[in-house]
N, C-alpha and C positions, 0 to 999 in steps of 0.2 A: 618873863622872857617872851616875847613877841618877834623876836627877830632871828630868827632860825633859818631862813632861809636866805637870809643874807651872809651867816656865817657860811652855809655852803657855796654860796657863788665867791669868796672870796678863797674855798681852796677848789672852785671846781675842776682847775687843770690838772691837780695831783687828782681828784679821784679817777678824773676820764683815764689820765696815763694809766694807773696802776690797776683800774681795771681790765684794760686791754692788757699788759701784762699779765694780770693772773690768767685773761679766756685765753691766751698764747699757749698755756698748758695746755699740754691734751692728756685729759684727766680721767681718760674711760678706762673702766675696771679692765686691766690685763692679766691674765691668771699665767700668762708666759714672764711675767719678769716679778713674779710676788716671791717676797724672800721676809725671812723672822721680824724687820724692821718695816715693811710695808707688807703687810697682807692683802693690800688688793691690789698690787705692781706698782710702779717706777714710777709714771703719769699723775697718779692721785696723790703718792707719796710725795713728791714735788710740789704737787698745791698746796698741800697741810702744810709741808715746811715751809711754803712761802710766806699764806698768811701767818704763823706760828712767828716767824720772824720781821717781818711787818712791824707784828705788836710789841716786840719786845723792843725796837726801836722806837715806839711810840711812847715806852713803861711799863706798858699792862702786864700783868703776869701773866708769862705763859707756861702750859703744861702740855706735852706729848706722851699720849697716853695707851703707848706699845703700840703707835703705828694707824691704831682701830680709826681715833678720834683723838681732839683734844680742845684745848680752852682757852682763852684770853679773857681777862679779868681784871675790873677797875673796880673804886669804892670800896669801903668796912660796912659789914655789919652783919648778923644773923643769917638773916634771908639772903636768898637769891633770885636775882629779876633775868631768866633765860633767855639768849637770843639764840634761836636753833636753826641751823645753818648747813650747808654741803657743798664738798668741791668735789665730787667725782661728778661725771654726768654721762647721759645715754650716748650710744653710739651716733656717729655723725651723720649717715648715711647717703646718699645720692643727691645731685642734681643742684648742688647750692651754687649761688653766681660767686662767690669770691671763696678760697677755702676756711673749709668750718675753724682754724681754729688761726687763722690771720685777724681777727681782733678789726677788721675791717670797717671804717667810720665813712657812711652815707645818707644822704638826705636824714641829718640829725639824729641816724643811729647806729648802735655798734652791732655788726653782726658776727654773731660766733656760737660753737656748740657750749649751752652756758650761760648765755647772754640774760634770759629772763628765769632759769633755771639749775643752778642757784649762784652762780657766780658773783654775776652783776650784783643780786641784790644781798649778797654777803657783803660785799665791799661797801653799799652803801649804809650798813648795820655798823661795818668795820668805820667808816668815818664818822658814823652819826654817834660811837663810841668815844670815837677821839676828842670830838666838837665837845661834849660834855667833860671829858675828862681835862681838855685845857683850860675850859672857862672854870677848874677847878670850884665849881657847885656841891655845896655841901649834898651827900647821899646817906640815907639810913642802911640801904640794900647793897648788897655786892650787886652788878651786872656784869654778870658771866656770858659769852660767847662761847657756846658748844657747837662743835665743829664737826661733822659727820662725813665720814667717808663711803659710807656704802648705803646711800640712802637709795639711789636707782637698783638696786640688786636686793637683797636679803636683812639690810638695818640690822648685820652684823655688830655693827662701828658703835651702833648706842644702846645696843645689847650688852655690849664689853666695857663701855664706859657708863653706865649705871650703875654696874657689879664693882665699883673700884672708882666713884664720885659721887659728891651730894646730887640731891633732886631739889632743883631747883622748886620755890613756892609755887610760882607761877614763870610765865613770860608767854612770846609769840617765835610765829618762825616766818619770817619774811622770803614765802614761797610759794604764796599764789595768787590770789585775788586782795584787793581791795574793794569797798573798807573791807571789814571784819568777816572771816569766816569762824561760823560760830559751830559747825558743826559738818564734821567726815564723814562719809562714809567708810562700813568695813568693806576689807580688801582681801579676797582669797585669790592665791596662784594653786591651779592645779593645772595635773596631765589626764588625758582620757586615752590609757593604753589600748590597743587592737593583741585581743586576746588569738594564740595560736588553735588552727581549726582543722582540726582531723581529715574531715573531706573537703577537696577544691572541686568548685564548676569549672567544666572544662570549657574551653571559651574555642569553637570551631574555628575564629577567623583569624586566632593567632595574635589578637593583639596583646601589647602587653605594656604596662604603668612598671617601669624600670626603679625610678624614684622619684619624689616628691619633695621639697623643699622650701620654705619662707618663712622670713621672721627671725629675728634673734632677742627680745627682750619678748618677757607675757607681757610689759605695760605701753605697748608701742604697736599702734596696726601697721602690721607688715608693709614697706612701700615695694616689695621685689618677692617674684616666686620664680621658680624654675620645676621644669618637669622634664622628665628624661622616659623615653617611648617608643615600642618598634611597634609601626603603625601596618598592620595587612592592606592588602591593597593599594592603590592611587594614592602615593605620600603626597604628589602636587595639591591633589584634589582637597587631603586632608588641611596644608598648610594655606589654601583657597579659603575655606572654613573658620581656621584661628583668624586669621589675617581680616573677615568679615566680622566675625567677634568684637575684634578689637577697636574696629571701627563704629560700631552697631553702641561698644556702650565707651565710648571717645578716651580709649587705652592706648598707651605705648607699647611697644614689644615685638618681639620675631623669633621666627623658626629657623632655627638653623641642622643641618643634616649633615651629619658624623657619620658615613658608613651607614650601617642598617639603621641608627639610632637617630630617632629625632628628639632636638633641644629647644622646649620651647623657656621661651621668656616675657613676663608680665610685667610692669609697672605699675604701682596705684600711686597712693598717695600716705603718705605716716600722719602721724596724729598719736596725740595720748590718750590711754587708754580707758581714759574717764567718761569719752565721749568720741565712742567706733564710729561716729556716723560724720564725727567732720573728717574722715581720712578715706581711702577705698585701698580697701582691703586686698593685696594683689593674691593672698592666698585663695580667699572668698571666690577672688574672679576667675584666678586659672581652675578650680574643683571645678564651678559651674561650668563651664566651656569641656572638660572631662568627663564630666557626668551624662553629656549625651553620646558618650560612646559604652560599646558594650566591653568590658574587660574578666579577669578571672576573679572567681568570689573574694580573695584578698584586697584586690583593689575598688572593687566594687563594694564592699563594704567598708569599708577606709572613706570613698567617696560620697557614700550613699547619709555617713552620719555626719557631714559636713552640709551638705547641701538641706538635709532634710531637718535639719536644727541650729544652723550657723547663717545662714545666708539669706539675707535682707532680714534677719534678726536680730538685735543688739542685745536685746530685753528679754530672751532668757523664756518668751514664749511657748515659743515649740518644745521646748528641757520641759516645761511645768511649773519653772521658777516666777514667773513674773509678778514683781513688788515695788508701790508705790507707796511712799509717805510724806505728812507735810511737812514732817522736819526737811527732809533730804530728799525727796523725789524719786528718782525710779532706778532699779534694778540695772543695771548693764554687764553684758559679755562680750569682752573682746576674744579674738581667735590671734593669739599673738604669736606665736612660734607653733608650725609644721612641718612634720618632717615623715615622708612612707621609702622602706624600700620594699622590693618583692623580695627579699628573703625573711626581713624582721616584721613587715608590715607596718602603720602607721600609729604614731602618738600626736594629738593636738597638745598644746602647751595655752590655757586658758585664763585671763587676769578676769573675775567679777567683782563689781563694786556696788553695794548691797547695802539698802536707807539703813539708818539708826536705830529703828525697831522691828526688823526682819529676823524671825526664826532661825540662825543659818544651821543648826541641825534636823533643822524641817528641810531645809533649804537642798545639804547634803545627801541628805536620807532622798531625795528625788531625783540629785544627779545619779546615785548610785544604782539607782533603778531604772534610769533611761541607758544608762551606760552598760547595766548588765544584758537589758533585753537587745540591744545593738552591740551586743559578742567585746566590750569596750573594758576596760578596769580603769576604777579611778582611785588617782595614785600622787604621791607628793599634795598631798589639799595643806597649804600653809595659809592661816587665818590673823588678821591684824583687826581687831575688834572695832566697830562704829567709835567715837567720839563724838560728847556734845558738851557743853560749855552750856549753862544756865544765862538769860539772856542778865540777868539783872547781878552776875558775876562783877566786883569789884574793876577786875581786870578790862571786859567789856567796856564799864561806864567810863573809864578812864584813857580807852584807846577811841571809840567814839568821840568825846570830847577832841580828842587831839587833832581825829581825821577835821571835824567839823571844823575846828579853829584854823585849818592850815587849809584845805580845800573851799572852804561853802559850801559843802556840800553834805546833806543826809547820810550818817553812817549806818546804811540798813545791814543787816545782819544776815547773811547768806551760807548755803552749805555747798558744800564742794564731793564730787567723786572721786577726787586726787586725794593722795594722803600726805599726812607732811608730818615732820616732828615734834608738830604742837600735841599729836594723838599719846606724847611720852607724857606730858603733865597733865596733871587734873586740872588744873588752870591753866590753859594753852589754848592760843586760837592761831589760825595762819591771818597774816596783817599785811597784804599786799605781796610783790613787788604791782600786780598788773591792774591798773588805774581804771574803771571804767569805762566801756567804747572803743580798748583799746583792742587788737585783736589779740588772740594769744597763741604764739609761735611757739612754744614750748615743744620738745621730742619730733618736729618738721625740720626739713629744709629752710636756713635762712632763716633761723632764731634770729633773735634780735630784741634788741631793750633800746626807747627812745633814752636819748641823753636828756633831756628835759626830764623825764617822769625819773631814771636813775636818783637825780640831782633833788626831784622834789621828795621822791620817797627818802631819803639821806635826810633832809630838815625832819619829814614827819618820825622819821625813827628814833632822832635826836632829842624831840622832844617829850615823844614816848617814852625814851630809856629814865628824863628826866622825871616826868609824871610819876613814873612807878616806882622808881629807888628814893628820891627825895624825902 
């Protein structure tokens, strides 16, 4: 079969529609409407049923599997050839030109929360399923679609559906890069609590850091902070100062003044968290802009371990973590969720993404020692271990060949600091949705998946699904 990609342009109007349909969902974990049948709310439980029923009008078997997760399923046989997939996704957050979840089609592409993560490229896994299953092609392998609900939160969904479904042989999860990602990085979330402290410095000029605020995921640089402050002295003068700040390193934001209480607010820029340094950090920015004031020892040390370990630091330097290797490349620390009041004091909420052969109890054992001598506890540390996939893996030779056959182009073999569902199998690699050169909008403002590359990844997965079950 050579002609794959003609089978897609002859349904390309159903996949455009119905993928703008599914990004329609707004599919972000809601802990306000989670009931015994949807455990992560209303929103993601509406995508699962969507696609869920999709396939069962297409034949596939499907299965919902308490809500968590579930499966669409074509072909007999033993094995199973996995395609690993999710519809919940990150919050939508500020500043996008059309809204995040209008499904919105410009200059040849769809914008929406979703669009390159994982929506878009479920649907075209979901048609590149169908493409084979109509040309009725004999298969050795089941090809299973596992469906994941809570892959941006805690990968509750294929915690719960491994305990209660087979493990697939092998497969991909069309959710990041193209070609082949052959190897993750590990992923830890933790918090660095602000221990309570017997004696306060007493601060003569009266000022005082109220509360602190940014960030709502570890795996997303914060694009918005807020601080709340009764400033001594000249408040003009003070909000003279921010207002040159902002200008100085080419920020959004404003002061606004509630009674005694000044409200400042920052803008940066979001990004995923694989890679802090394509976003600006609004937490990062407002701490520094704070930090040259004098405040009382609670805030002052709240601030003091931000600046002096977080700030124009990705890489885990200034902590004592910093690690580099050839599989995977380098260390990174996002500062993702912050939060201080003056009565609790402050918690950072921190995502690290950590090569394939890094120590991470060496790793640990040095946050807990920077975190002690800075008065900090370190707290909630949840770890999702490296993945790597042997280059000369069956799986690899066979997804290579495909890329090469449908692009022209070298399937080099690349590692990623995003994590994805392939890190469930031992035979798992992530296989695209995002085509070289392209840029990648993923957890920003103004996602978006070109319809072209949608359209051609749908043949190459079509034919993938064929390679491996056959």
């Amino acid at each position: 079969m050579n002609n794959w990609y003609e089978l897609v342009e002859k349904q390309q109007h159903e996949i455009i529609s119905d993928t703008q349909e599914f990004l329609r969902i707004n599919s972000v974990l809601d802990e306000g409407t989670i009931t015994s049948n949807a455990p992560f709310g209303k929103g993601i439980n509406e995508a699962l049923t969507f696609l869920l029923s999709k396939g069962t009008e297409q034949g596939f078997t499907a299965k919902n599997v308490d809500g968590y997760a579930g499966h669409l399923e074509i072909g007999k046989g033993e094995e199973i050839v996995g395609i690993l997939c999710h519809v919940d996704v990150v919050p939508e957050g500020d500043g996008w030109q059309s809204a995040p979840f209008d499904a919105e089609i410009r200059d040849g592409k769809i914008f929406a929360r979703g669009a390159i993560d994982d929506k878009g490229p479920t649907m075209a896994a979901f048609y590149a399923m169908k493409i084979v299953n109509d040309l009725k092609l004999p298969l050795t392998k089941r090809v299973r679609m596992i469906i994941g609900t809570d892959e941006e939160s805690n990968w509750q969904c294929v915690d719960h559906y491994f305990k209660h479904e087979e493990m697939p042989t092998l497969g991909f999860a069309p959710d990041a890069d193209f070609p082949i990602i052959y190897a993750e990085k590990g992923i830890v979330d933790f918090d660095l609590i602000q221990i309570e402290q017997e004696c306060e410095k007493v601060v003569t000029n009266n000022s005082v850091l109220v509360s602190f605020q940014s960030g709502r995921r570890y795996n997303m640089v914060p694009d918005f902070a807020e601080a709340k402050l009764n400033v001594a002295g000249e408040q003009t003068s003070f909000i003279e100062q921010f207002n040159e700040y902002l200008n100085r390193y080419q920020l959004r934001g404003k002061a606004i003044l509630e009674d005694t209480v000044c409200v400042l607010h920052l803008e940066g820029k979001s990004a995923h968290a694989m890679e802090p340094n394509h976003g600006k950090n609004a937490a990062l920015y407002l701490s520094q802009f704070l930090s040259n004031y004098e405040w009382d020892s609670k805030a002052d040390q709240f601030l003091r371990l931000i600046s002096s370990y977080f700030l124009n630091d990705s890489r885990g330097k200034a902590l004592g973590i910093e690690y580099s290797d050839d599989i995977s490349g380098e260390l990174t620390v996002n500062v993702g969720k912050v939060s201080y009041s003056q009565e609790d004091g402050g918690v950072l909420g921190l995502n690290m993404r950590y090569p394939v052969t890094a120590d991470i109890d060496l790793i640990k054992q040095q946050i807990e020692k920077v975190a002690e001598k800075q008065q900090f506890s370190l707290s909630h540390f949840s770890n999702s271990k490296p993945h790597h996939v042997n280059q000369d893996d069956f799986l690899i030779r066979v997804l290579q060949k495909v890329y090469e056959e449908q692009t022209g182009e070298e399937a080099k073999l690349i590692s990623i600091g995003g994590g994805t569902y392939a890190r469930s199998l031992k035979s798992g690699v992530a296989f695209g949705p995002l085509f070289p050169r392209r840029e990648d909008s993923a957890h920003q403002k103004d996602e978006h998946i070109y319809i072209e590359d949608l359209l051609k990844a749908t043949a190459i997965y079509a034919q993938a699904i064929y390679e491996l079950a056959k």
